[in-house]
N, C-alpha and C positions, 0 to 999 in steps of 0.2 A: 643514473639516479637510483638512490636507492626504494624499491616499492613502499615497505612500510616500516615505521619508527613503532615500537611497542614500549608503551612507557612503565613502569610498576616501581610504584612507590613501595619501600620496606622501613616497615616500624610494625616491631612486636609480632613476625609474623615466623618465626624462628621456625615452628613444627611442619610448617609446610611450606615453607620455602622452595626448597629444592624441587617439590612434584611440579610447582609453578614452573619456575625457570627452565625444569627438562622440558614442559609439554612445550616452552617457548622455540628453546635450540634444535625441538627432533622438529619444528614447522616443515612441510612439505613445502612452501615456499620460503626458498634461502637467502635471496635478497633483502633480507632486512636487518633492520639495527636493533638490540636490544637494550635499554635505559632502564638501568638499573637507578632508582634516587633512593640512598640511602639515608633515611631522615634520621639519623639520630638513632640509629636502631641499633637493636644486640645481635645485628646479622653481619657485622661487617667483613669478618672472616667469610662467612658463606658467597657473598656478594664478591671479592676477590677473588675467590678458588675460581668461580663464573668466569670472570673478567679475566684472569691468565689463561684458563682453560678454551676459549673460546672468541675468537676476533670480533665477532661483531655484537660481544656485549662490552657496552660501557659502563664504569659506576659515576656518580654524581654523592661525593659525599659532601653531610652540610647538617647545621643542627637544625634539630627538630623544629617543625612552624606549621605542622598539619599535610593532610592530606591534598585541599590544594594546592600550597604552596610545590609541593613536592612534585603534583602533577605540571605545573606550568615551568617548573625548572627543565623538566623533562620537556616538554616542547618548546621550548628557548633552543635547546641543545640539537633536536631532531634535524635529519638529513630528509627523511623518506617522502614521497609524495602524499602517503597518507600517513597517519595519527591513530595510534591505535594505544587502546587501556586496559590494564591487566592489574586486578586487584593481586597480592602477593597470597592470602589465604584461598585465593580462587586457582583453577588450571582452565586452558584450552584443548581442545582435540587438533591433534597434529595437523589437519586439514581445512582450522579455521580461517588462517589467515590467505591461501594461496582461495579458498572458495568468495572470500568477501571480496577481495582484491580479481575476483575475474568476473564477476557479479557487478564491482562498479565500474570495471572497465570496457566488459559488453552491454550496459546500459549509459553510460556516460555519464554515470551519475555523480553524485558532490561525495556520495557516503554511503553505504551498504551497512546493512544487521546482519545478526542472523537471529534463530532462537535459541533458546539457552534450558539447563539442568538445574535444577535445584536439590544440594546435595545437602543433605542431614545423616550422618553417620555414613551409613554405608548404603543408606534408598536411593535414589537416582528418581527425580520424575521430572520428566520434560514439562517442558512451558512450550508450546508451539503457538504461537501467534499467530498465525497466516498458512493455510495449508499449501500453496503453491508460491510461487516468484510472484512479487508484488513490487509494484512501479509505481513512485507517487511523485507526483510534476506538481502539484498543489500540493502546498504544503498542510496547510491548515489540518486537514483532517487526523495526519501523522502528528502534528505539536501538540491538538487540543485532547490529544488520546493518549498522549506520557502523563500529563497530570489528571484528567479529569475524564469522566462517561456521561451519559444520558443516564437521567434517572430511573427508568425499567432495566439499565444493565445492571449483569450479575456481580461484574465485577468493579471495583474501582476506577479502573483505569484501564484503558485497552492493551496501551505497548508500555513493555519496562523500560522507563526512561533513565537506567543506568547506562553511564558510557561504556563500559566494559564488553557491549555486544556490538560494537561497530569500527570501523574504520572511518578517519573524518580526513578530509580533504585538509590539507597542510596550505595549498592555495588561500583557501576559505578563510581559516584560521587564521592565518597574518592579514588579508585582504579585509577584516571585517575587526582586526585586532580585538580577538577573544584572549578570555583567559578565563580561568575560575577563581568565581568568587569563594573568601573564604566561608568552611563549613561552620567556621563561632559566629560566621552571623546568618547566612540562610543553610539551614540543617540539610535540603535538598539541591546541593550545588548542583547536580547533574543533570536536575531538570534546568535551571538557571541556564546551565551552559547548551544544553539541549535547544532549547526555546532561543535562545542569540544565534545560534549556529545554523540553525537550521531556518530559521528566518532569514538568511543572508547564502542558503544552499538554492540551488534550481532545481534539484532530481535525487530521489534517494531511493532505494531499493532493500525491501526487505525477503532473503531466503528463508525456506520453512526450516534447514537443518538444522538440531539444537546442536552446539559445535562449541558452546561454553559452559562449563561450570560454575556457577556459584555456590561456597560454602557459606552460610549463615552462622558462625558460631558465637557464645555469647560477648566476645569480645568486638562484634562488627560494629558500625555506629550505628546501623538502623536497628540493634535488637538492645542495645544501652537504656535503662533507662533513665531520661534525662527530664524534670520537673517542668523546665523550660520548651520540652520539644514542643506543645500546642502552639505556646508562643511563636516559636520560630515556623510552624506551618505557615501562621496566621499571615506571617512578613510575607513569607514565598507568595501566598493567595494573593496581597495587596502589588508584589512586582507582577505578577501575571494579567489581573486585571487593567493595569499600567501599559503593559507591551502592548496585548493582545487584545483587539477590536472583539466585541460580542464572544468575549469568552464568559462570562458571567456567571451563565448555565454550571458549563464545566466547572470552574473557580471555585463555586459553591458546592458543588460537589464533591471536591476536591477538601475543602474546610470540614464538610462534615463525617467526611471519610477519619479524617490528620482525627477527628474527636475520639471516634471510633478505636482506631489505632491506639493512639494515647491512653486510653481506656483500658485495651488490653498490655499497655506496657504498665500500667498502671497496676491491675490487680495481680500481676505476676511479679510484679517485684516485694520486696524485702519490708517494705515500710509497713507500720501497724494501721490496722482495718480502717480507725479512724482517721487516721491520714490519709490513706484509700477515698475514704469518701469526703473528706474537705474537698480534695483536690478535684475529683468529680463536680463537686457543688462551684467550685470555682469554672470549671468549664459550662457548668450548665448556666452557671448565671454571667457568664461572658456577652459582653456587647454585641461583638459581631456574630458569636454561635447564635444567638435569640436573632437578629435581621437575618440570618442568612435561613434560617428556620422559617421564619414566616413567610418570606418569597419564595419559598423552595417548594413543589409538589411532593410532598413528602411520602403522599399514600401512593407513590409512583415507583417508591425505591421494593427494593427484593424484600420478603417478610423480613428475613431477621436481620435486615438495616435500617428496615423500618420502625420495628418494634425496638432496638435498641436507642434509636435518634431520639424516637417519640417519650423514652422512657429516661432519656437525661434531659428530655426539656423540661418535663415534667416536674424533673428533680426527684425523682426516685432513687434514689442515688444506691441505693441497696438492691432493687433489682437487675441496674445497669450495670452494679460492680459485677454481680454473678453472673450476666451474660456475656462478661466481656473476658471474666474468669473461665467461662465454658465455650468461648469462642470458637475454639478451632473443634471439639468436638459437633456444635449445631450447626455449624458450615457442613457436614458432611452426610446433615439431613434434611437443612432447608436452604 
């Protein structure tokens, strides 16, 4: 049997194609199949030259329907014991897949991470999550940490809850009939699928190695921006409170994070000032942003989540533009 199925959806990812697909083929472990789905994309030549060049890539061609259509075709088709996901603008280190795959098989686990790169031009800064081997048999703490934190944390969220850093049990997967939901209606499929999958896993195991890259560039869909994306947080927050018993805390935190967020896709885009701030004022006078505001300990969060939360409930909408405008610079002093 074969170890692991690596699936990579291709649409529009022409420029960096190939660095993908090499870092897949030079894997130190060889055992595996590589699923090429080509959605409708301008790579079709490159996704062939693969496919003749190399026996254990397949292509999957088919017209366009998104990203997860494209990934669940690809696990329809999969041989491997495990499930692995590889964005086409992102790459792997040669040694990702033979370390996850010995990592869940000397723990016995349903699914291994690792940590990952976040790459912007040509900087490289790791995200290490976990400094040593970590083994999680409860799940809970691993789920409620993809989307949401406690309020005195620093960060959002504890672990990236993109799939592209793990290997998932192929058992699991059919056993528990997952798929992904599409991204036109929950904008954060991943956590969606994270949160089914792992809710129906026994053992998961995170490595400290950062051993993937992600490219962020402005065509990905989490840097888009899109009018609707609060909206679509909003839904994800309402399926999560749904699943999961006493997630509330998190959930909420999670809501007022997605505001956050939206804020700064908001002042960095294209639109004129005063569109900039309707749109704000529509977030500030939102239903669920104002309840989830008022049960929330808010003088609990980090200063400047706090003083920006405090400063769209407010409806300040002019100072909240320009901190969410200067965001990544005040992250780097308070």
């Amino acid at each position: 049997m074969l170890a692991v199925s690596i699936i990579t959806p291709v649409y529009k990812s022409r420029r960096y194609l190939r660095q993908c697909v090499d870092s897949l083929i030079s894997q130190t472990l060889e055992n595996i199949e590589i699923i090429l789905v080509d959605d409708g994309s301008d790579c079709s030549d490159i996704c062939d030259f693969y496919e003749r060049s190399d026996s254990r890539v397949t292509v999957i061609r088919k017209r366009n329907e998104g990203l997860s259509a494209a990934r669940n075709d690809g696990v329809n088709a999969a041989k491997g014991e495990f499930i692995a996901f590889v964005d086409s603008d992102d790459f792997a280190d040669r040694r990702m897949f033979e370390s996850l795959y010995k990592a869940a098989r000397l723990r016995k686990a349903d699914t291994a991470f690792c940590c990952f790169n976040r790459l912007s031009g040509r900087k490289v800064t790791p995200r290490r999550e976990v400094s040593q081997v970590t083994v999680y048999e409860d799940m809970t703490e691993l789920i409620f940490g993809m989307f949401g934190s406690l309020p005195h944390e620093k960060n959002d969220y504890r672990f990236e809850p993109s799939v592209w850093r793990g290997i998932y049990s192929h058992k699991v997967i059919n056993g528990a009939d997952l798929s992904f939901v599409s991204e036109k209606k929950f904008i954060s499929e991943d956590i969606i699928f994270n949160i089914q999958y792992l809710s129906s896993a026994r053992k998961a195991v995170i490595i400290p190695d950062c051993l993937y890259y992600y490219r962020k560039t402005p065509k990905s869909l989490s840097a888009i921006f899109r009018e609707d994306r609060f909206e679509k947080n909003k839904t994800v927050r309402d399926k999560i409170i749904r699943t999961l018993e006493n997630s509330d805390l998190y959930a909420s935190r999670y809501l007022l994070s997605s505001a956050r967020t939206q804020a700064c896709h908001i002042a960095h885009s294209s639109i004129s000032v005063s569109e900039k701030k309707r749109l704000l004022r529509n977030i500030a006078s939102d239903a669920d942003f104002i309840s989830v505001y008022n049960g929330y300990p808010v003088d609990e969060l980090p200063l400047r989540h706090k003083i920006f939360i405090k400063s769209l409930y407010k409806r300040r909408v002019g100072v909240a533009l320009t901190l969410a405008a200067l965001n990544g610079f005040i992250k780097k002093w308070i």
